[in-house]
DSSP file (Angstrom, degrees, kcal/mol; ACC not computed):
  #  RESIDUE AA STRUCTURE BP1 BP2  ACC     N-H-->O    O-->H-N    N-H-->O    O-->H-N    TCO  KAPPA ALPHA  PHI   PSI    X-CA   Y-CA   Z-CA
    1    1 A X              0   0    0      0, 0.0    24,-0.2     0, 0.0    25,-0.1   0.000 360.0 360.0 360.0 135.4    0.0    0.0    0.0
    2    2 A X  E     -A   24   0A   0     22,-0.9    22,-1.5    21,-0.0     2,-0.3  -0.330 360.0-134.3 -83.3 180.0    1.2    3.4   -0.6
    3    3 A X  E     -A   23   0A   0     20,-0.2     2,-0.4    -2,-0.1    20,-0.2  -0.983  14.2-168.9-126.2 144.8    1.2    6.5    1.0
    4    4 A X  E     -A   22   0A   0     18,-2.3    18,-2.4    -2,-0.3     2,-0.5  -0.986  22.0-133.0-145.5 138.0    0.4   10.4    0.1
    5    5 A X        -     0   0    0     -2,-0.4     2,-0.3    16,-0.3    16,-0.1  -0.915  26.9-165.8 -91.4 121.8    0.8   13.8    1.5
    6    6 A X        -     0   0    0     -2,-0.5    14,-3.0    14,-0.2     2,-0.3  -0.966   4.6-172.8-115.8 121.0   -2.6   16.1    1.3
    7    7 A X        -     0   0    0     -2,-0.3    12,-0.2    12,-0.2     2,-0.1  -0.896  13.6-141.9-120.4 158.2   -2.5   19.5    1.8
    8    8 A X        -     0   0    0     10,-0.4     2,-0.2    -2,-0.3     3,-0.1  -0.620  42.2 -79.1 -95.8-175.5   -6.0   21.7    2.0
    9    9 A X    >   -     0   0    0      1,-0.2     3,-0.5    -2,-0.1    -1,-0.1  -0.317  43.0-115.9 -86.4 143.4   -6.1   25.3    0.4
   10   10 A X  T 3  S+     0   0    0      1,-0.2    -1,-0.2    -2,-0.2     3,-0.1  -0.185 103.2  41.5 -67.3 163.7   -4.7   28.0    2.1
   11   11 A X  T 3  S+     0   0    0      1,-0.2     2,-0.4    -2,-0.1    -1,-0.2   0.574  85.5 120.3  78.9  -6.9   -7.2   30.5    3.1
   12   12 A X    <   -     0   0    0     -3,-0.5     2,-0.4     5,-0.1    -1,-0.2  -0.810  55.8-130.1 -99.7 130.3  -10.2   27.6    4.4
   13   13 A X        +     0   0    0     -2,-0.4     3,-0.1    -3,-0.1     2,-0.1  -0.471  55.9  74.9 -82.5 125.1  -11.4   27.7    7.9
   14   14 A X  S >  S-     0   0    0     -2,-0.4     3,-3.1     3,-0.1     2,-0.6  -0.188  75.5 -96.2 159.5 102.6  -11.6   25.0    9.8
   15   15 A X  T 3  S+     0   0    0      1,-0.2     3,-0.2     2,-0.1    -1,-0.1   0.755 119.0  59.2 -46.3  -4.1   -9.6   21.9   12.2
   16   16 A X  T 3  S+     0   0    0     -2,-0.6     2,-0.9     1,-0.2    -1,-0.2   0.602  79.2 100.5-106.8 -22.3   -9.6   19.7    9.3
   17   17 A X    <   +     0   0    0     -3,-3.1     2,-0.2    -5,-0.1    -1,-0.2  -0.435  63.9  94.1 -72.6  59.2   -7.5   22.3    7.3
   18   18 A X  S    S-     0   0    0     -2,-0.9   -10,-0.4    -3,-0.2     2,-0.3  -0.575  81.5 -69.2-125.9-172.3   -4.1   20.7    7.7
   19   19 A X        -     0   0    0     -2,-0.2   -12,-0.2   -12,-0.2     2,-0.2  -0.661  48.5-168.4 -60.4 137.2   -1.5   18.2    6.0
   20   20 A X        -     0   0    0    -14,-3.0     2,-0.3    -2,-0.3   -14,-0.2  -0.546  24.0-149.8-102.7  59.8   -2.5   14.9    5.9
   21   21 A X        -     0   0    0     -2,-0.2   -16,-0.3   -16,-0.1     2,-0.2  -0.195  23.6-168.9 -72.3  96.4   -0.8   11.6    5.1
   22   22 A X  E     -A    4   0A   0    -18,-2.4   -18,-2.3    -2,-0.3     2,-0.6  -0.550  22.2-133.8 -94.9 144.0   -3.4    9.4    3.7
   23   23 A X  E     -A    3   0A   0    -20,-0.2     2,-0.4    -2,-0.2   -20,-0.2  -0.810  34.9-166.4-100.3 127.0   -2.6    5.3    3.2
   24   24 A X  E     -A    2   0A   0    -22,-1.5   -22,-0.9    -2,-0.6     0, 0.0  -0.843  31.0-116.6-115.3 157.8   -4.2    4.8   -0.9
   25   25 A X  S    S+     0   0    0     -2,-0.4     2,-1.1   -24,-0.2    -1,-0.1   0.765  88.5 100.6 -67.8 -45.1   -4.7    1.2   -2.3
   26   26 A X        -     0   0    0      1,-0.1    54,-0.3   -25,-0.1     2,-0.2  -0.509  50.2-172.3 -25.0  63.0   -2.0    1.9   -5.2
   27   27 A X  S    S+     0   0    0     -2,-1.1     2,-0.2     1,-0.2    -1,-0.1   0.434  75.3  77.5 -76.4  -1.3    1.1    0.1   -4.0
   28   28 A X        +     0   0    0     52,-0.7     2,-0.3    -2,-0.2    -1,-0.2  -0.253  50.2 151.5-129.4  76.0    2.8    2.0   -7.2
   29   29 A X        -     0   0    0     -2,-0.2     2,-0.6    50,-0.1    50,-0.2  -0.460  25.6-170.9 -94.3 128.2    3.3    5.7   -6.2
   30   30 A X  E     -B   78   0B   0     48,-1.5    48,-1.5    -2,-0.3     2,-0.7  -0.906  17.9-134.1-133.6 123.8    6.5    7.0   -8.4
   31   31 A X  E     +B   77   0B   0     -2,-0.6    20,-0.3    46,-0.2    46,-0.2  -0.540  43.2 131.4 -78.4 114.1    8.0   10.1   -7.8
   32   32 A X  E     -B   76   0B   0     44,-1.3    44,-1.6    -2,-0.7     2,-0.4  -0.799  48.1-108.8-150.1-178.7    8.9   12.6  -11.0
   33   33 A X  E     -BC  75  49B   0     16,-1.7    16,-1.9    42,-0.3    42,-0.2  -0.896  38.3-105.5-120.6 143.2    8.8   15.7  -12.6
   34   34 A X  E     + C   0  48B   0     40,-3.6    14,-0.2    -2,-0.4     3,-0.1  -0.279  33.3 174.3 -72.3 140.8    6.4   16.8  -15.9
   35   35 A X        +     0   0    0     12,-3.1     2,-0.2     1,-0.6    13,-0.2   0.873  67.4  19.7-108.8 -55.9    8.8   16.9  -18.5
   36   36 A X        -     0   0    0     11,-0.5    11,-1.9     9,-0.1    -1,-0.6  -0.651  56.2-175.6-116.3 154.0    5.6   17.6  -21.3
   37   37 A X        -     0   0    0     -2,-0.2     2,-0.5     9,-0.2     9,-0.2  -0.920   2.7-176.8-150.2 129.1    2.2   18.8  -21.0
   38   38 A X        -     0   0    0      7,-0.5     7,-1.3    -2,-0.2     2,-0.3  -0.963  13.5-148.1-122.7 125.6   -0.2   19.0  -23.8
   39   39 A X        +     0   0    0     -2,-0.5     2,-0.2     5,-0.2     5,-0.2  -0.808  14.8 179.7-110.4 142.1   -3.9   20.5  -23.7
   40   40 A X        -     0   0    0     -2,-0.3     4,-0.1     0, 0.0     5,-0.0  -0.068  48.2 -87.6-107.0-164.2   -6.5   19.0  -25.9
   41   41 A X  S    S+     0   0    0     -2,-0.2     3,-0.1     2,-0.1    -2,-0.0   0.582 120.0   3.6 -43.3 -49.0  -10.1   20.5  -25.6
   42   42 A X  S    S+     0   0    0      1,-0.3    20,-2.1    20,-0.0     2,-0.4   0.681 134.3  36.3-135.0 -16.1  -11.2   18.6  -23.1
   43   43 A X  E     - D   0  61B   0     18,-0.3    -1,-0.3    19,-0.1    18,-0.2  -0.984  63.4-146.5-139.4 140.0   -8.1   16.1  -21.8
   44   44 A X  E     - D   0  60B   0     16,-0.9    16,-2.8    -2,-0.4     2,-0.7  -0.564  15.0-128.2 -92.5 155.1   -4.2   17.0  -21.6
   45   45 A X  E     - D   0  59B   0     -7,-1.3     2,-0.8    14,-0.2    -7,-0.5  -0.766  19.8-164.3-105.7 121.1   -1.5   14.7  -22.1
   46   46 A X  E     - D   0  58B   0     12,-1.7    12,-6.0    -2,-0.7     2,-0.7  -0.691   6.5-171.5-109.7 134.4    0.8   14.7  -19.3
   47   47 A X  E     - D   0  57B   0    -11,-1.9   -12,-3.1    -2,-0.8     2,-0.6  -0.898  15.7-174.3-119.5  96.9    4.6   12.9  -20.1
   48   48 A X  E     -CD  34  56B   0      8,-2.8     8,-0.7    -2,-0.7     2,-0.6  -0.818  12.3-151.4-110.6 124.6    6.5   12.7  -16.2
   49   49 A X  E     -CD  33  55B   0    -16,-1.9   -16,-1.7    -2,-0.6     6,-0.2  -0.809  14.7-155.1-108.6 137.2    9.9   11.5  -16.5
   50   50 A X    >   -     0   0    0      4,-3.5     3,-3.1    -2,-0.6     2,-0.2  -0.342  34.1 -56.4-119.9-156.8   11.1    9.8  -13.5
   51   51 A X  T 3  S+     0   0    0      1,-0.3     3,-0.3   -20,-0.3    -1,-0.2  -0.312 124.8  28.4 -81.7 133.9   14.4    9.1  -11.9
   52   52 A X  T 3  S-     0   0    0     -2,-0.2    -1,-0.3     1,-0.1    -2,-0.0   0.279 128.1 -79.9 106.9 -13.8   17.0    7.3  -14.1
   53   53 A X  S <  S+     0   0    0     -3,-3.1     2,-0.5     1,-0.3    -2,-0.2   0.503  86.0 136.5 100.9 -15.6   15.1    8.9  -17.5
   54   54 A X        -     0   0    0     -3,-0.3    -4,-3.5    -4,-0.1     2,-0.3  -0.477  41.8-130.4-100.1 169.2   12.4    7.0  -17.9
   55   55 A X  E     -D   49   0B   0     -2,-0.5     2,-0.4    -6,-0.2    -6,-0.2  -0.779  20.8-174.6-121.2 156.9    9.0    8.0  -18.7
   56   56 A X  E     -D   48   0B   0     -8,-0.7    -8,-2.8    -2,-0.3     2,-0.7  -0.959  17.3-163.3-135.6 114.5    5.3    7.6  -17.7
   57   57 A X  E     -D   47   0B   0     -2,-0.4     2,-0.3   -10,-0.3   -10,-0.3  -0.891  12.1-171.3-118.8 139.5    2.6    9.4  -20.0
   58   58 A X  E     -D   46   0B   0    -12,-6.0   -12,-1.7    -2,-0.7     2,-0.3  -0.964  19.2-134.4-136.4 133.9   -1.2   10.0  -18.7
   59   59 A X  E     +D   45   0B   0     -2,-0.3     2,-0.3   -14,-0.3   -14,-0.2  -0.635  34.5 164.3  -8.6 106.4   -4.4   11.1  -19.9
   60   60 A X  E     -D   44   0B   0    -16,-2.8   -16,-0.9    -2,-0.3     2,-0.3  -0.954  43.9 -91.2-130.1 165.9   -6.0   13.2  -18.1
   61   61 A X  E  >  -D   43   0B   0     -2,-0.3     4,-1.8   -18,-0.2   -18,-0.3  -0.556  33.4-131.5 -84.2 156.5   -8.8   15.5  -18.1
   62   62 A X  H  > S+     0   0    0    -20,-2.1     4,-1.0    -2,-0.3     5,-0.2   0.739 107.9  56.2 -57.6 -18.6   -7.7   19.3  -19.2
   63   63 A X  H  > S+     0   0    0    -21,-0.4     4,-1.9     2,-0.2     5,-0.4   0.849 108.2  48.2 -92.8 -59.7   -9.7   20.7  -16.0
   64   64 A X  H  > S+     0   0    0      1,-0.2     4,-0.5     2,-0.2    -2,-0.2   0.830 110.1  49.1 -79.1  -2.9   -7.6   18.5  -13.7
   65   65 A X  H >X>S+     0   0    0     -4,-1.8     5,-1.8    -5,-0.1     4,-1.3   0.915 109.6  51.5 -59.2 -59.6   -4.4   19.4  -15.2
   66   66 A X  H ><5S+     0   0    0     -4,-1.0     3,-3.2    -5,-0.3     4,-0.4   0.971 113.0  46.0 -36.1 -91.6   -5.5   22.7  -14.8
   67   67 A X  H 3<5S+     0   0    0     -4,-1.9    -1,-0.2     1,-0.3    -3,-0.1   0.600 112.4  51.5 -13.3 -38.3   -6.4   22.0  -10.8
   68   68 A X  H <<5S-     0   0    0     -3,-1.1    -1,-0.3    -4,-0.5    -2,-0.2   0.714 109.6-129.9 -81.7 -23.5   -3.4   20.3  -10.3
   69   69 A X  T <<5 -     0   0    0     -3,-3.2    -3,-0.2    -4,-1.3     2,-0.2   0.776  31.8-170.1  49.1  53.8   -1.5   23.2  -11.7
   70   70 A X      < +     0   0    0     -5,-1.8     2,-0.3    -4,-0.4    -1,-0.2  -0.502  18.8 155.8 -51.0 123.7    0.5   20.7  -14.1
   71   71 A X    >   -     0   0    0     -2,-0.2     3,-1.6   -35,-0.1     2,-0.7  -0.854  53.6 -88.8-112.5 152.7    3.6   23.0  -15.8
   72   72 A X  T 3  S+     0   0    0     -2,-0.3   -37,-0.2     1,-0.2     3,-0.1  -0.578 115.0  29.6 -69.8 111.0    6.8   21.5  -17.2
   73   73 A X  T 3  S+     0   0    0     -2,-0.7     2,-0.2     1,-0.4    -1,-0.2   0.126  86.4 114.2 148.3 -15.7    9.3   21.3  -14.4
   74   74 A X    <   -     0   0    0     -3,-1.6   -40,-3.6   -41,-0.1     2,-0.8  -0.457  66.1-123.1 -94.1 157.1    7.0   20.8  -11.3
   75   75 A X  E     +B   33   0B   0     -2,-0.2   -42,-0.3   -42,-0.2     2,-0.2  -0.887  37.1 171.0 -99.5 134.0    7.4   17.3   -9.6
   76   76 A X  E     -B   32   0B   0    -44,-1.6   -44,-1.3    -2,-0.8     2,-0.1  -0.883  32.4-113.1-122.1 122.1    4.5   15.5   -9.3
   77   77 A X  E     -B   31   0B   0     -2,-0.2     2,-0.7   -46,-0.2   -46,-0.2  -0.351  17.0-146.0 -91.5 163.3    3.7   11.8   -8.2
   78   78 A X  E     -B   30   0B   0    -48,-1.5   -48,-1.5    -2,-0.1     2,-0.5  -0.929  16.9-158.9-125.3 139.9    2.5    9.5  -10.7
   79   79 A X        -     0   0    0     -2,-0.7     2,-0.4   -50,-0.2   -50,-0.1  -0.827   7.3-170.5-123.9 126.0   -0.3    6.7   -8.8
   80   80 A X        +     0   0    0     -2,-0.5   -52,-0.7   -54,-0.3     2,-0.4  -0.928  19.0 160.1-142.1 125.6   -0.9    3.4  -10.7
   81   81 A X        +     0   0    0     -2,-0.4     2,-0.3   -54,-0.1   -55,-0.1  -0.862  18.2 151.0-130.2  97.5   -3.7    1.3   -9.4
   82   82 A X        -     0   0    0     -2,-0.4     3,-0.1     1,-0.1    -2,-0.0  -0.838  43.0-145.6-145.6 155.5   -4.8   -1.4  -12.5
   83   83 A X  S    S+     0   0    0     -2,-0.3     2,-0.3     1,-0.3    -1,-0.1   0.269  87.0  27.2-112.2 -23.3   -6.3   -4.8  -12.1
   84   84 A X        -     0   0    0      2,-0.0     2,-0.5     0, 0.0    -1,-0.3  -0.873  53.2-176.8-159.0 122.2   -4.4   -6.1  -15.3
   85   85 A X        -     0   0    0     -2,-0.3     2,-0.2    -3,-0.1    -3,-0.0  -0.990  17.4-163.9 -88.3 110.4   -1.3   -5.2  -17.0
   86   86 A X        -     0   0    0     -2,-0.5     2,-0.3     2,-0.0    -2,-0.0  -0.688   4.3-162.9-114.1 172.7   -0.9   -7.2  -20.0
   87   87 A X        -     0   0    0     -2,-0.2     2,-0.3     2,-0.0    -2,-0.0  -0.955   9.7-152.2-145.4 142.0    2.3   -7.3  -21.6
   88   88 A X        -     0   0    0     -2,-0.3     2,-0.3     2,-0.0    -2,-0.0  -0.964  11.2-177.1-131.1 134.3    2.7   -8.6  -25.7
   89   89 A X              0   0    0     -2,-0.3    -2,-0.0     1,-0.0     0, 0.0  -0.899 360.0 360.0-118.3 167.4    5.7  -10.4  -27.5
   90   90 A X              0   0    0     -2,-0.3    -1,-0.0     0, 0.0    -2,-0.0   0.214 360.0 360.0-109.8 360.0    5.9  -11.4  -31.5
């Protein structure tokens, strides 16, 4: 199981407006920075390149890019939680 750091918005009232370490179901939390960001109309493509040079590219929607405040350069974690990973050879 992983783990994550939540922080609320500044400026909200309230005991419950603090950091937070929350345990998530993911067991495959990888830490990296957006190397690309692309905005569609409705979903950006987000490219996070992680330590050692390789890279992880996500779908996402344009509104939560936006939310997240996704730019190239900021580090970001990248949460992978799938039931099946299939893998193909010829």
């Amino acid at each position: 199981m992983g783990s994550m750091v939540f922080r609320y918005l500044p400026g909200l009232e309230g005991p419950d407006n603090k950091e937070k370490t929350l345990n998530i179901s993911a067991r495959n939390v990888l830490k990296g920075t957006v190397k690309n960001l692309t905005h569609g109309a409705v979903n950006s493509e987000v490219t996070v390149e992680l330590a050692g040079g390789a890279e992880v590219v996500s779908i996402i929607t344009k509104n939560s890019a936006e939310n997240l405040g996704l730019v190239e350069g900021k580090e970001v974690y990248v949460v992978i939680k799938a039931s099946n990973v299939m893998i193909a050879a010829g």
